[in-house]
N, C-alpha and C positions, 0 to 999 in steps of 0.2 A: 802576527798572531799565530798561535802553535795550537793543536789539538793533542789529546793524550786517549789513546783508544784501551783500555782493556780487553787485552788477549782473551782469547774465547779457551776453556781448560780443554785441554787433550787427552785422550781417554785410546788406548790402544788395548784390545782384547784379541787374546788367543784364544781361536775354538767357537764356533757358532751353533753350538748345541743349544739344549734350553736355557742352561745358564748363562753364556754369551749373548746367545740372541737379546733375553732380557735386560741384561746390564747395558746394552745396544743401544733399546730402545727409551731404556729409562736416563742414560746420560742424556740423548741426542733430547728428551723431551726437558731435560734439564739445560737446554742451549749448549751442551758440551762439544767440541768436534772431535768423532766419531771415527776410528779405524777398525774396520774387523775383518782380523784373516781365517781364515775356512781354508783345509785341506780338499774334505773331500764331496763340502754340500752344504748348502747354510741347514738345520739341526743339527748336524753332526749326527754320530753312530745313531744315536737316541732316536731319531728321524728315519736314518736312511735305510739301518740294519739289524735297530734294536725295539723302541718302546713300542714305535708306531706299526712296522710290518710284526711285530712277532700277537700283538693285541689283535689284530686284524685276522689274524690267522687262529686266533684261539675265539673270536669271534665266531670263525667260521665251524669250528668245533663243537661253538654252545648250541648253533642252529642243527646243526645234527642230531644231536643229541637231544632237544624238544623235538625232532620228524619221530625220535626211535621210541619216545615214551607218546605219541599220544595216541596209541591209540586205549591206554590206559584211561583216558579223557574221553574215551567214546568216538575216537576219529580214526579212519583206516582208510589206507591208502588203497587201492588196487590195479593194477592193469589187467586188461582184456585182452586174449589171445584170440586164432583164427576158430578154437575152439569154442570159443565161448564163457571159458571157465574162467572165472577170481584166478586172476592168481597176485599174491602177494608181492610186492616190489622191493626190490633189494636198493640201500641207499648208493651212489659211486659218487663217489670224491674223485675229482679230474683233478693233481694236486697243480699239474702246469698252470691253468685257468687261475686256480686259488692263490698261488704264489705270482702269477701273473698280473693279477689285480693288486694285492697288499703291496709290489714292487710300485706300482702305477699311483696309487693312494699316498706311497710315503713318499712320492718325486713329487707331485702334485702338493703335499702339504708343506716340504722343502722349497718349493716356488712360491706358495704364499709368502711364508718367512721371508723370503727372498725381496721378495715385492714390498713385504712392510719397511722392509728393513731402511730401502732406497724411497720410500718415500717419505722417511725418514730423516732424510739426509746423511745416513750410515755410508761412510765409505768401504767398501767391501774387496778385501785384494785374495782372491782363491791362487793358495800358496801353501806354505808352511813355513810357521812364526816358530820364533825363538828371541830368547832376554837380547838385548846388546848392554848388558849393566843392567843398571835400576832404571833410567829413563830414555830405554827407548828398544826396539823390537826391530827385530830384521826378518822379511817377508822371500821364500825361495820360492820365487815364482816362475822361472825358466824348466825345461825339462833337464832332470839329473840334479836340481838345485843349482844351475848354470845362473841364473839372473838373480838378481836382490834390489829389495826396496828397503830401505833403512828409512824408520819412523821415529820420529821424536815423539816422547808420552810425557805429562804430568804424573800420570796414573796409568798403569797396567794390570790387566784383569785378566788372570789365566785361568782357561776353564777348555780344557783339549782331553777332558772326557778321560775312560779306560777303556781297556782293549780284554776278551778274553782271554785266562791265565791258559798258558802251552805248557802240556806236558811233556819231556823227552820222551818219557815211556809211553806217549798216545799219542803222537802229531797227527795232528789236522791233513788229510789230506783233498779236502774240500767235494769227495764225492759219497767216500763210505765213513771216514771219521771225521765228523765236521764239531763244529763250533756254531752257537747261538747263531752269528750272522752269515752262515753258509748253507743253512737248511732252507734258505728261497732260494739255490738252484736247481733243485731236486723238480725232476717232471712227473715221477710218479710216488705214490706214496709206501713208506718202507712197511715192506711185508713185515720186519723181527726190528723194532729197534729199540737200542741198549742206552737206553740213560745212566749215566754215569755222573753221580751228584744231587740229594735227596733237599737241596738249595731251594728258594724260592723259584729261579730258571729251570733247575731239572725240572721241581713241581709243575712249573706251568707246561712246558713241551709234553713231559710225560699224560699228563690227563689229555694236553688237544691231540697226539696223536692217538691215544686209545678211542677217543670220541670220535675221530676221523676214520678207524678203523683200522688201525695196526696194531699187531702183539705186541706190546711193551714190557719191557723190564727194567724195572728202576731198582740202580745198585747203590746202597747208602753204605755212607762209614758208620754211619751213628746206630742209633737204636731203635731211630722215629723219620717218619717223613718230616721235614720241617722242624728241625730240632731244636731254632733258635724262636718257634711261632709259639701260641696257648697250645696247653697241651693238649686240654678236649677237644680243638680244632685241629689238631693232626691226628687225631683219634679217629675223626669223623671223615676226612679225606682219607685217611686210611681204609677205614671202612667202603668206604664208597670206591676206591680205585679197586682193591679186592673182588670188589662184588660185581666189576665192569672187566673183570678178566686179568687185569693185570697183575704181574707178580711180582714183588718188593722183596727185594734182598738186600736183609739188616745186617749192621755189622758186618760186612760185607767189603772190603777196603780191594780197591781197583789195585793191580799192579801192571797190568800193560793191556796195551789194545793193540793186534797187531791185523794189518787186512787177509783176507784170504781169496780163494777163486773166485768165491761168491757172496763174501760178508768180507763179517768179522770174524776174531774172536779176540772175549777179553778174559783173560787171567787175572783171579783174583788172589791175596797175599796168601790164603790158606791151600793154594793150591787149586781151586774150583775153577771151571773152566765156564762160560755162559758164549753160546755162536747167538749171529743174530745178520740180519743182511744190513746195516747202517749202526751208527755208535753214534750219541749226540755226547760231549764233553762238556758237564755243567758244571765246574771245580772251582768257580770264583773269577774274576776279574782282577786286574792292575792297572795303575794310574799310567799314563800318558805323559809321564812328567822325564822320562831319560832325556839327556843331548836338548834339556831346553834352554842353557844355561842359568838354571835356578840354582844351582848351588853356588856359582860363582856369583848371582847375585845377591847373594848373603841368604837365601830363603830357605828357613826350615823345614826340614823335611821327617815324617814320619819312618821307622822301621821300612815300611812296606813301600814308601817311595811318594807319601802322598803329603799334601802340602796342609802343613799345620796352621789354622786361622780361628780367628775368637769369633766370637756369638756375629760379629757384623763383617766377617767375613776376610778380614784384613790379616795378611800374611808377618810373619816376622819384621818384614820390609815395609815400614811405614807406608808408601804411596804401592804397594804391588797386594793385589787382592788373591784366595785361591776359592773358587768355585765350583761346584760339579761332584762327579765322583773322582776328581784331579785331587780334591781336598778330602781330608780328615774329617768328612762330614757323611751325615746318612746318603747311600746311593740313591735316592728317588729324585725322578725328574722336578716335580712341585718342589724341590731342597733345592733344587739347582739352578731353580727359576726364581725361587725368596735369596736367595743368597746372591745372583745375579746383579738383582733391583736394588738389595742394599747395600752390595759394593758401591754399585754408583748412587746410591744417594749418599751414602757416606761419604765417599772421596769428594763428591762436588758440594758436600757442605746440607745438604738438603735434613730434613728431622729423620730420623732413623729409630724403629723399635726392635731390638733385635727381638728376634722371636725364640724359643724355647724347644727345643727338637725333640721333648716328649709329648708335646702338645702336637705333632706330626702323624696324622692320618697315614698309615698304610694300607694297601691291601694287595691280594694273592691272586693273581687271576685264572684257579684252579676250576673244575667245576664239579663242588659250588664253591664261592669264591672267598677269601679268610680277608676280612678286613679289621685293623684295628689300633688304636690312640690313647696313649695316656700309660700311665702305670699296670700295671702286666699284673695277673695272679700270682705268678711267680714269685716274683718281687715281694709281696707281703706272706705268702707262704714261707718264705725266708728271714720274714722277718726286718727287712728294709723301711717297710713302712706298713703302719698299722690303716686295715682296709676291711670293708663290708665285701662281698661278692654275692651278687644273683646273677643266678641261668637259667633261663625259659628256653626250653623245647619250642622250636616254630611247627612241633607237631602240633599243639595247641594253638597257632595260629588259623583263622579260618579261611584266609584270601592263600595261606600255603596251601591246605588241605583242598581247595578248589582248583589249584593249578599244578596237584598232583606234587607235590614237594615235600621229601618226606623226612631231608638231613639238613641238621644244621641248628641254629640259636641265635639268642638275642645273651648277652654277659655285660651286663653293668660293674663298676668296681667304684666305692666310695670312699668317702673316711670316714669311721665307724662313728663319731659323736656326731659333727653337725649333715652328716647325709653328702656331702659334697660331690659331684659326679670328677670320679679322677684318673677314670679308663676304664675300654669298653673293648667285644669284642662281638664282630657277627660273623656266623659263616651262613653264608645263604647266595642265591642265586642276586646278581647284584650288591651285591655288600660294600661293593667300592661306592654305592651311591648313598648306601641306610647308614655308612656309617658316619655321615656326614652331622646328625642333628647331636651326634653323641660328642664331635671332633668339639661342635661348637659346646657344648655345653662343658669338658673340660678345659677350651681356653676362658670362657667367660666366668668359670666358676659355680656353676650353676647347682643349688639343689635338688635330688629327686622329686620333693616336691614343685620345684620350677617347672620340672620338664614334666611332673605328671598335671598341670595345669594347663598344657597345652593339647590343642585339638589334632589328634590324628584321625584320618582316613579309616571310617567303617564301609569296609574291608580294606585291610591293608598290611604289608608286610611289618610297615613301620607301626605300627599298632603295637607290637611286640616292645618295643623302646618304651613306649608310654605303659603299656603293662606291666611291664618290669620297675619301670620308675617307681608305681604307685605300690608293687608289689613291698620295695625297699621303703614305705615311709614309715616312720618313728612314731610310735602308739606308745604315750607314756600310763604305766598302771599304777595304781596303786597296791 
């Protein structure tokens, strides 16, 4: 008598960021057997050096900055001298402490993962992965890349992240010109620093160190902070970084950084000169994808180095997947964790919906914060696609006007006959959370009358969503 066993599918993944981790957990939960190699941490960068410590740190930013506005709320701090007298308290930022903790927070949330991972049944080799062909990976696990583990895969799922873009004319030298994930070695907080890149990243470093208490200067190419965001919303963080001391230089094009005795200085194309003691370089990001052997193993590659895949995620190479900001897809982590999960549902056969990457919530973690989903103003101001737009002031909000909040909006955008909600935009303190009822109502399709039948919270920020909805409903006249 003979038995006949069915091989269990093999699934080898480069990279244990969000998007590895996911595809990880979603094979292994599909009975698949599981490899995943990690360089330098199960998250990856996103974890150890990017999403998790830099949010943390602008967390710590937002709490300052409510200690500095309340006593506009009627609350005042004081300490008491040997005199007797008020006297007023000045806020200090210890930044060692602060970076000390978000360092402590993102290894802690890298040991979770870690932990799911392996109980999981995820085999995990801390190395660095590269193709060997289409089916199968080879793991440099030795020091110098001395030792290899050679894996056979059905399916390969690369998802090894980007790295920030290096300028020759500004290198990084990790004390006074750093890079996004070099600013937690810093122990004290930079008396003048020079952001360089008006990006989503510069935006966010630039408002948490002015909120933490350093001179800022933010040097843009363009015309606007956030050039590629709603326009009233870079209008309004414009306003509000101005009004918080910082100084924005537009049009403005970087042409070197070089260090000095006690800074910087950076030169800019016109000749202009900006000192400052620290430089942050926010100029964009590149994929991870060199010496993977991806081109030898047939996989398409973009201009910029990044790997081309459809709506489910699937590379040129029938069984090899590209995920993360490794691929041609939106940099956000929640992209890199959908696109993860549907590698591997796809490759092991499971039902798959690809999802639609304008139905994709973003938001800014500036403060206050630009969140937003769906088709743009832009967009129809151009003429792309025919749309309604309404903007409510959250000055008119009355749970803002209690909590002392006095920038920012609510922006719905529709199709102009049947009302359809088909992008939004808030900037408000939290927006990464309000913009959530807006995300669901352009994947489900929902109309303004839908959303204005629903009950919001009196007092509430989110009130604003529902007031705008009702504001947009269709009164037919005679």
């Amino acid at each position: 008598m003979s038995f006949e066993f069915e091989r269990r599918q093999r699934i080898a993944i480069l990279g244990g960021g969000p998007g590895g981790y996911e595809a990880a957990l979603a094979a292994a939960q599909l009975g698949a057997e599981v490899t995943l190699i990690e360089r330098s941490g199960i998250g990856g960068a996103a974890v150890l050096t990017d999403v998790v410590p830099s949010k943390t740190l602008i967390a710590t930013a937002e709490f300052t900055s409510t200690l500095e506005r309340s006593s506009e709320l009627g609350v005042t701090y004081f300490v008491t001298g040997e005199d007797k007298k008020a006297q007023k308290p000045e806020i200090a930022i210890n930044l060692a402490t602060v970076n000390k903790r978000l360092l402590s927070l993102a290894h802690d949330t890298s040991e979770d993962m870690k932990l799911a991972l392996k109980e999981a049944g995820v085999n995990v080799i801390p190395g660095h992965g590269r193709l060997d062909g289409t089916h199968a990976v080879i793991a440099s696990t030795g020091p110098g890349g001395t030792d290899f583990d050679r894996v056979e895969a059905d399916t390969i799922i690369v998802s090894v992240g980007a790295s920030p873009r290096v300028l020759e004319t500004a290198k990084p030298d990790g004390e006074r010109i750093l890079t996004w994930t070099q600013l937690y070695n810093l122990t004290e907080l930079p008396e003048h620093m020079i952001v360089v890149g008006s990006g989503v990243t510069g935006a966010e470093f630039a408002s948490a160190y002015s909120s933490l208490g350093s001179k800022v200067t933010l040097v843009s190419s363009r015309d606007t902070v956030l050039p590629g965001e709603d326009a009233d919303a870079a209008a309004v963080l414009e306003d509000v970084f101005v009004r918080r001391g910082m100084t924005l230089m537009s049009k403005a094009r970087m042409q070197s950084v070089e260090r000095t005795d006690t800074g910087v200085i950076v030169t800019l194309a016109d000749g202009r000169t900006v000192e400052g003691s620290h430089c942050l370089i926010a100029v964009g990001s590149i994929p991870n994808t060199a010496n993977l052997g991806l081109e030898d193993a047939g996989v398409e590659l973009d201009d910029a180095g990044r790997i081309v895949v459809n709506r489910v995620a699937r590379s040129s190479v029938p069984n090899i997947y590209g995920v993360g900001d490794c691929s041609a897809a939106l940099p956000l982590a929640s992209v890199a964790m959908m696109q993860g999960r549907t590698a591997a549902f796809h490759a092991l056969g499971d039902a798959v919906t690809p999802f639609d990457e304008r139905n994709v919530a973003a938001n800014i973690f500036t403060q206050p914060e630009v969140a937003s989903v769906g088709w743009s103003q832009a967009e129809i101001e151009q003429g792309i696609i025919r749309g309604t737009i309404y903007k409510l002031p959250l000055t008119a909000n009355p749970r803002a006007k209690m909590q002392g909040i006095r920038d920012g909006f609510v922006k719905l955008i529709t199709t102009t006959t049947s009302r359809t909600v088909i992008g939004g935009v808030v900037v408000a303190p939290r927006a990464s959370e309000l913009i959530f009822p807006i995300a669901l109502a352009v994947e489900h399709r929902l109309t303004v009358d839908d959303v204005a039948k629903s009950f919001a919270i009196y007092p509430s920020i989110s009130g604003s969503i529902v007031d705008a909805a009702r504001a947009l409903h269709q009164v037919e006249r005679k």
